[in-house]
N, CA, C and O of each residue as an XYZ file, in Angstrom:
552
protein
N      39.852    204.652    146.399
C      38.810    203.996    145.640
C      39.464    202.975    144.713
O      40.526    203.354    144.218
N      39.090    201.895    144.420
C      39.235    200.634    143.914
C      39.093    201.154    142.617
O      38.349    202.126    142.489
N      39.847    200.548    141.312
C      39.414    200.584    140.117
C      38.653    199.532    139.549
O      39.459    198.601    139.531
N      37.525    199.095    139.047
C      37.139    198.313    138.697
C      36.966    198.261    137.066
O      36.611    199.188    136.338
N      37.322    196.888    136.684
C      36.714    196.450    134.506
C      35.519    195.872    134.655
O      35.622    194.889    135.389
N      34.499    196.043    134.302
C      33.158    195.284    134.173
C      34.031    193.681    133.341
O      35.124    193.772    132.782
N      33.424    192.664    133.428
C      33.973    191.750    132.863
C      33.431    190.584    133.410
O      32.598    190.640    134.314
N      33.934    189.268    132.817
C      33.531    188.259    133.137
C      33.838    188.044    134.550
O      33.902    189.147    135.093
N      34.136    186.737    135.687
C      33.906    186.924    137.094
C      35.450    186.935    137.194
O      36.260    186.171    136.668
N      35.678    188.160    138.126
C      37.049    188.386    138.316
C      37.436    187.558    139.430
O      38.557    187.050    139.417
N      36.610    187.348    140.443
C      37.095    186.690    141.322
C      36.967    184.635    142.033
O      35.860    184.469    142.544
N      37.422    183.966    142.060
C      37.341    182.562    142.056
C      36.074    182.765    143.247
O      36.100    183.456    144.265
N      35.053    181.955    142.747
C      34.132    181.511    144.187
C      32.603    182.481    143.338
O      31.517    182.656    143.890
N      32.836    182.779    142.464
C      31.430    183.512    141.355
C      31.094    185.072    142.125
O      29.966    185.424    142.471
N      32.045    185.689    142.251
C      32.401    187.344    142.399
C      32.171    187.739    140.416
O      32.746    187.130    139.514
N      31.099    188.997    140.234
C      31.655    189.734    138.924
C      31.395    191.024    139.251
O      30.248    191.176    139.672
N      32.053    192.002    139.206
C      31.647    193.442    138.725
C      31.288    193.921    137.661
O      31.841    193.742    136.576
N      30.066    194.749    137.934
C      28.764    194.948    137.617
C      28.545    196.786    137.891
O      28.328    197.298    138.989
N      28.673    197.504    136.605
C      28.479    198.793    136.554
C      26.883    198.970    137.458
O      26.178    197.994    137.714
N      26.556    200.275    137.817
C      25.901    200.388    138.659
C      25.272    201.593    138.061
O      25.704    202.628    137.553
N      23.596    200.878    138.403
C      22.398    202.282    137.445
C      22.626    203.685    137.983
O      22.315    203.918    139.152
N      23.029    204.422    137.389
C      22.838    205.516    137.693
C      22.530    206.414    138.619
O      21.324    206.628    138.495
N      23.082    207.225    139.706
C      22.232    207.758    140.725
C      21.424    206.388    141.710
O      20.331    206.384    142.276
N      22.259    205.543    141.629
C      21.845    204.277    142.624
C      22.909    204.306    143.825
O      24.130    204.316    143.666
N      22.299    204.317    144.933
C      23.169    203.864    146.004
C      22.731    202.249    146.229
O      21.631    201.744    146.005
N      24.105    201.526    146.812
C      23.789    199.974    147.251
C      24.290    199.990    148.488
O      24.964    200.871    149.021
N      23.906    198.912    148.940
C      23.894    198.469    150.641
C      24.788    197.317    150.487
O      24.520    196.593    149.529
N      25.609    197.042    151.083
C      26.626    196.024    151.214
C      26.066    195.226    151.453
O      25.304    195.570    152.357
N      25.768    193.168    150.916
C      25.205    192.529    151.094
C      23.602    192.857    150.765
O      22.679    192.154    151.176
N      23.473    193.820    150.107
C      21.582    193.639    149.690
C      21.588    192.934    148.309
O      22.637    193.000    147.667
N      20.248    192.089    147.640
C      20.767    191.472    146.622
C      20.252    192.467    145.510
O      19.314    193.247    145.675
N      20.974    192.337    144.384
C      20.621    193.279    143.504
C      19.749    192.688    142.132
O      19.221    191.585    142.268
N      19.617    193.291    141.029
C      18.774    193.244    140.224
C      19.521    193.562    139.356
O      20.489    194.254    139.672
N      19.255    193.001    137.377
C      19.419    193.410    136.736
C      18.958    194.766    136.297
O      17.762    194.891    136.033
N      19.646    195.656    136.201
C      18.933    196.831    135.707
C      18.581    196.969    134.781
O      19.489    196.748    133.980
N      17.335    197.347    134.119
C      16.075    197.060    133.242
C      16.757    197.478    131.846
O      17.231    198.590    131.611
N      16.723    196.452    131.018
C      17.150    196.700    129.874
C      18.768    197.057    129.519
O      19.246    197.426    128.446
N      19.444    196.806    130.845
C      20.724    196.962    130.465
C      22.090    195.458    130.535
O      22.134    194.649    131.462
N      22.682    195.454    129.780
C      23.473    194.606    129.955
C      24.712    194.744    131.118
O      25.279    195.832    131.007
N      25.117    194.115    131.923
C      26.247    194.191    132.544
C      25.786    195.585    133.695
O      26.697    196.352    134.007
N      24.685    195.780    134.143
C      24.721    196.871    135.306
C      23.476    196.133    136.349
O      22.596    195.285    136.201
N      23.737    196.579    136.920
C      22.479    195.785    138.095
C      21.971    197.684    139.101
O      22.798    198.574    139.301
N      20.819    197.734    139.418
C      20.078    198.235    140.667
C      19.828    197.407    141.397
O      20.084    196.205    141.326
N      19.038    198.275    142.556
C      18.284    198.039    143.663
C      16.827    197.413    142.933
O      16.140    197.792    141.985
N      16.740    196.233    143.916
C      15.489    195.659    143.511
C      14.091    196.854    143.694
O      14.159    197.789    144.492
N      12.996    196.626    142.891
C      11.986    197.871    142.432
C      10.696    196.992    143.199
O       9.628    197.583    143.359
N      10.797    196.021    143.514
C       9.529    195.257    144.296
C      10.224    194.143    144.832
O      11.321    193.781    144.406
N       9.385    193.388    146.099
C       9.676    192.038    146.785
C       8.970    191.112    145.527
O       7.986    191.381    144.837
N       9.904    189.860    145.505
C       9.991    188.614    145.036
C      10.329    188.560    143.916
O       9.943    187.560    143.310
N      11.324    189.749    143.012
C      11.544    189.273    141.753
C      12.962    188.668    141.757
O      13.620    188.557    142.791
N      13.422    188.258    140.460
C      14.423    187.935    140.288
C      15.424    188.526    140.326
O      15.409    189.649    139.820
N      16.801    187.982    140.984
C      18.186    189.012    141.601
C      18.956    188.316    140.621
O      18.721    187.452    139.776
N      20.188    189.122    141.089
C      21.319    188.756    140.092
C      22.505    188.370    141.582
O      23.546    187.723    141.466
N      22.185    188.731    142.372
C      23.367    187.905    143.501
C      23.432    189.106    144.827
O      22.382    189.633    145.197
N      24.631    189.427    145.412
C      24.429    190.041    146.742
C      25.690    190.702    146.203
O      26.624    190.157    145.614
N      25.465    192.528    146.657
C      26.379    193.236    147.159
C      27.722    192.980    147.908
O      27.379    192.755    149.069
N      28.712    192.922    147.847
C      29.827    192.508    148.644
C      30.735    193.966    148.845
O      31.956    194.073    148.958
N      29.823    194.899    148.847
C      30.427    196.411    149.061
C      29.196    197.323    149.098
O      28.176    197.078    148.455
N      29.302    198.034    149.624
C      28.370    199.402    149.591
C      28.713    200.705    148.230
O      29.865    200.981    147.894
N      27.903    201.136    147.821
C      28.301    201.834    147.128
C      27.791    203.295    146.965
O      26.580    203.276    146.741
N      28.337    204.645    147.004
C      28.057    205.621    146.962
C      27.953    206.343    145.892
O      28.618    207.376    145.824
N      27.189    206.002    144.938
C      27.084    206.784    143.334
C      27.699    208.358    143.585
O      28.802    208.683    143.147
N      26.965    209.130    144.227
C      27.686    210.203    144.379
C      29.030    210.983    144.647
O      29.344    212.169    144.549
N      29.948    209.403    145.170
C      30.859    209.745    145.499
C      31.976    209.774    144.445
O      32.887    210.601    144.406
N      31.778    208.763    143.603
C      31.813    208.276    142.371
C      32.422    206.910    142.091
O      33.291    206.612    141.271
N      31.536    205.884    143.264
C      31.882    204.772    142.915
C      30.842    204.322    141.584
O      29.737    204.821    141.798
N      30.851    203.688    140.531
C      29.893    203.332    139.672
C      29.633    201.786    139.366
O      28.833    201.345    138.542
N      30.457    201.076    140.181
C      30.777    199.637    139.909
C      30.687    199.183    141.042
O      30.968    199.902    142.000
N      30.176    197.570    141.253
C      30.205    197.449    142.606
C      30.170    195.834    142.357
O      29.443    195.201    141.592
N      31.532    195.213    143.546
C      31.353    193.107    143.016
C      30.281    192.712    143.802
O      30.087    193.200    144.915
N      29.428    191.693    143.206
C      28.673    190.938    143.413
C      29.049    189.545    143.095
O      29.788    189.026    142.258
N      28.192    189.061    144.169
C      28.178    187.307    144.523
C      27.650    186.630    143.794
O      26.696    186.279    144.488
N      27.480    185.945    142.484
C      26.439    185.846    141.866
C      26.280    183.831    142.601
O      25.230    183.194    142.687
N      27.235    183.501    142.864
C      27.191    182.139    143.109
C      28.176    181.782    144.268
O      29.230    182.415    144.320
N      27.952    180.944    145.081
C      28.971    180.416    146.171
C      28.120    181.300    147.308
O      27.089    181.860    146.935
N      28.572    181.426    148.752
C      28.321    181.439    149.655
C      28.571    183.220    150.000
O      29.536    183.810    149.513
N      27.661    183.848    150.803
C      27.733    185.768    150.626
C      26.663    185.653    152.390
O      26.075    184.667    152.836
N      26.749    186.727    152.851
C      25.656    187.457    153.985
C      24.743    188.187    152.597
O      24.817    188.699    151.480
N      23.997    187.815    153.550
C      22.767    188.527    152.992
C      21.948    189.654    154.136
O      22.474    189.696    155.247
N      21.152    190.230    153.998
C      20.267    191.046    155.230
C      19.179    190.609    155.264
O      18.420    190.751    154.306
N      18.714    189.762    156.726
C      17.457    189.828    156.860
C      16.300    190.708    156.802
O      16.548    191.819    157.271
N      14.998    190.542    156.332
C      14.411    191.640    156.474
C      12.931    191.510    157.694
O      11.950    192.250    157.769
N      13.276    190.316    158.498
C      12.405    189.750    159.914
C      13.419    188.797    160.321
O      14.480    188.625    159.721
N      12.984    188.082    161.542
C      13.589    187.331    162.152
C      12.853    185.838    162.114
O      12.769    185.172    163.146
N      12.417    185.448    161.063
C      11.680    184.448    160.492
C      12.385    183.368    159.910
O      12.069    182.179    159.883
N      13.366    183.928    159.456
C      14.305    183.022    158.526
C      15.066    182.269    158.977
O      16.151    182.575    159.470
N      14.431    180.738    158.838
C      14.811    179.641    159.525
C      16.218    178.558    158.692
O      15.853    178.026    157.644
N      17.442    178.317    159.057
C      18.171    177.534    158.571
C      17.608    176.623    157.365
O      16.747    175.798    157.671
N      17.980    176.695    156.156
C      17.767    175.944    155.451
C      16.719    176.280    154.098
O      16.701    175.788    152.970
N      15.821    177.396    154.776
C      15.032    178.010    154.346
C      14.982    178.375    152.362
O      16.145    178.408    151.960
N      14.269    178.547    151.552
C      14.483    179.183    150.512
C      14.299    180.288    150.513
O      13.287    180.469    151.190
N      14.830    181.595    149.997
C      14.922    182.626    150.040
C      14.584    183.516    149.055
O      14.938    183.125    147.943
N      13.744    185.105    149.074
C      13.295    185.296    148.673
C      13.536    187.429    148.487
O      12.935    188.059    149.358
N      14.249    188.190    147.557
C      14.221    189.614    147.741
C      12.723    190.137    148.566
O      11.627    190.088    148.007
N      12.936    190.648    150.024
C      11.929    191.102    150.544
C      11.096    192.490    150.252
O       9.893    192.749    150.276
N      12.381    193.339    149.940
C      11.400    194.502    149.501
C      12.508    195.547    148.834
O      13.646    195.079    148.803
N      12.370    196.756    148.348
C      13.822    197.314    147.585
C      14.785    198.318    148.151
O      15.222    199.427    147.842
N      14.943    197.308    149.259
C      16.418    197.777    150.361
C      17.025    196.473    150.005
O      18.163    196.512    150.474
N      16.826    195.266    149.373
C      17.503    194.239    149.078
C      17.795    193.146    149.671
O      18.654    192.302    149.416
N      16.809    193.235    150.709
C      16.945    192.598    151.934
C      15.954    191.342    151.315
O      15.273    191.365    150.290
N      16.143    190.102    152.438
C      15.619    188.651    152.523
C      14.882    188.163    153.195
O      14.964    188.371    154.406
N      13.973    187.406    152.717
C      13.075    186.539    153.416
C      12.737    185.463    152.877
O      12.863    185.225    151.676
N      12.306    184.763    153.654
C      11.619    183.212    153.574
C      10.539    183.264    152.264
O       9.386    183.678    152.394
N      11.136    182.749    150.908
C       9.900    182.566    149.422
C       8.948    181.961    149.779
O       8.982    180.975    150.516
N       7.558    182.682    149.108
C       6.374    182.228    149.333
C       6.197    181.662    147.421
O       7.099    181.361    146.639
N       4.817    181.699    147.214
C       4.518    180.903    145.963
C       4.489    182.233    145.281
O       4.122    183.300    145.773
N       4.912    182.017    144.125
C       4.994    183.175    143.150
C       6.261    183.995    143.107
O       6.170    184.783    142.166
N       7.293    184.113    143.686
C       8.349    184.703    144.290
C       9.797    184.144    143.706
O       9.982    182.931    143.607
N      10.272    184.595    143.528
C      11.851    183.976    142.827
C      12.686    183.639    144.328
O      12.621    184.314    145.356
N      13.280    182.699    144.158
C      14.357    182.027    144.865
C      15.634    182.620    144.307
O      16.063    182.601    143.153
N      16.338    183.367    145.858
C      17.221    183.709    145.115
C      18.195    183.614    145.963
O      19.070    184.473    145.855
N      18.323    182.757    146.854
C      19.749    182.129    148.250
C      18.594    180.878    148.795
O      17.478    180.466    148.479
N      19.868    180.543    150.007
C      19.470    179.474    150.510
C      19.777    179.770    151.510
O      20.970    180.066    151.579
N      18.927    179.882    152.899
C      19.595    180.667    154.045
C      20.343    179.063    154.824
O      19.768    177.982    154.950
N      22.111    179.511    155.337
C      22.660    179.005    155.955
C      22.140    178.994    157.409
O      22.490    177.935    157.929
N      21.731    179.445    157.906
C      21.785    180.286    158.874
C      20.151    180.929    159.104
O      19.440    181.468    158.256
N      19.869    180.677    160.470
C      18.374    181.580    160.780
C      18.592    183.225    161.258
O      19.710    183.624    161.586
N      17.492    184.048    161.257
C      17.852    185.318    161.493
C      16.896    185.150    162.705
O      16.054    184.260    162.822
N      17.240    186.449    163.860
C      16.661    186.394    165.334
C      15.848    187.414    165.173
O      14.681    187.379    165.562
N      16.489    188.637    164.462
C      15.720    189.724    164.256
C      15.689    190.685    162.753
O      16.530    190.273    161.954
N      15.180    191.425    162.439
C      15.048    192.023    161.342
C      16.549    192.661    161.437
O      17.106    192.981    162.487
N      17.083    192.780    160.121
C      18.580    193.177    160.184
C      19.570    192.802    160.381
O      20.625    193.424    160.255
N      19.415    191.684    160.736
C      20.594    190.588    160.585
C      21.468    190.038    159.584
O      20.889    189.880    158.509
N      22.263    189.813    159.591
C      23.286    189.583    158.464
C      23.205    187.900    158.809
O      23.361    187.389    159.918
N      22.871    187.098    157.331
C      22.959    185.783    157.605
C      23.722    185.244    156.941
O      23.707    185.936    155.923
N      24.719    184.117    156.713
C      25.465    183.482    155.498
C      24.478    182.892    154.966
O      23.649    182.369    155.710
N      24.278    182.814    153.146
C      23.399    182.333    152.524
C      24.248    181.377    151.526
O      25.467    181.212    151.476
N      23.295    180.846    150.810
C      23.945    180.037    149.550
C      23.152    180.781    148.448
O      21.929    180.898    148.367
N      23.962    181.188    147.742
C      23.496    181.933    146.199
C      22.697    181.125    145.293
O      23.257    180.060    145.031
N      21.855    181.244    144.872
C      21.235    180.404    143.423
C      21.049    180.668    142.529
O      20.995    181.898    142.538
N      20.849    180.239    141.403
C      20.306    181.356    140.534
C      18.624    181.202    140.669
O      17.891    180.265    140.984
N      18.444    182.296    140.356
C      16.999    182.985    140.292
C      16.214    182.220    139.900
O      15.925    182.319    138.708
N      15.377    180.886    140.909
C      14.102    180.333    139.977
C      12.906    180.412    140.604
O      12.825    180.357    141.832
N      11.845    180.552    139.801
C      10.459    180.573    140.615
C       9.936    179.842    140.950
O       9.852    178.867    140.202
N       9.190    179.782    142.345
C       8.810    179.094    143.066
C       7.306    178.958    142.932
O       6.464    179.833    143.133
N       7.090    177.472    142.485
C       5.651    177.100    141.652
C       4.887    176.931    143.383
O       5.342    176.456    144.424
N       3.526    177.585    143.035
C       2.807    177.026    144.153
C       2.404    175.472    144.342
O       1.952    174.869    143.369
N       2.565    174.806    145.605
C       2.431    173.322    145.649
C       1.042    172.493    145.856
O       1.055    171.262    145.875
């Protein structure tokens, strides 16, 4: 097991580790969430279309006793499709709270930029990270 310091971004390309809520398991590449009211820890997103804090770049097993886990907050990460809808170029959107992605509708936070289209649900796509903005209806 890796030791990890919560801290500013340890790694060049916008990597930071990010303590992990409690009794949370993560999915490698799902995007995560600030965890509610806490500084410096992120969960699993709690509904589709809110605002993320970046993508998993490890899986994590709370139980095992990983408690920290790096995230992508900026630069280029896979993400998980959550249909096969997601067309190159696309804006992107947390689909539901497995952390997975889809194509933003109006009302929905933007939170990647899909590189890449998905064929089927479960697909791993290269995305472009953004930060979190909402998407005004047009």
């Amino acid at each position: 097991m890796t030791a990890y310091q919560v801290g500013p971004a340890e790694v060049p390309g916008g990597d930071r580790t990010f303590a992990v809520k409690a009794n949370t398991d993560i999915t490698k590449y799902a995007a995560v969430i600030q965890s509610s009211g806490q500084d410096n820890e992120v969960d699993m997103p709690g509904a589709a279309g809110v605002a993320g804090w970046g993508f998993a770049q490890e899986s994590v097993d709370y139980s095992e006793g990983q408690h920290h886990v790096r995230v992508r907050t900026m630069g280029f990460s896979k993400a998980i499709a959550a249909d096969g809808n997601i067309a190159a170029g696309a804006r992107l959107a947390i689909a539901d709270t497995a952390g997975k992605v889809t194509t933003a509708a109006a009302t929905q936070y933007v939170v990647a930029k899909a590189c890449q289209a998905s064929a089927a649900a479960g697909d791993l796509i290269v995305v472009m990270v953004v930060p979190s903005i909402y998407v005004v209806p047009s």
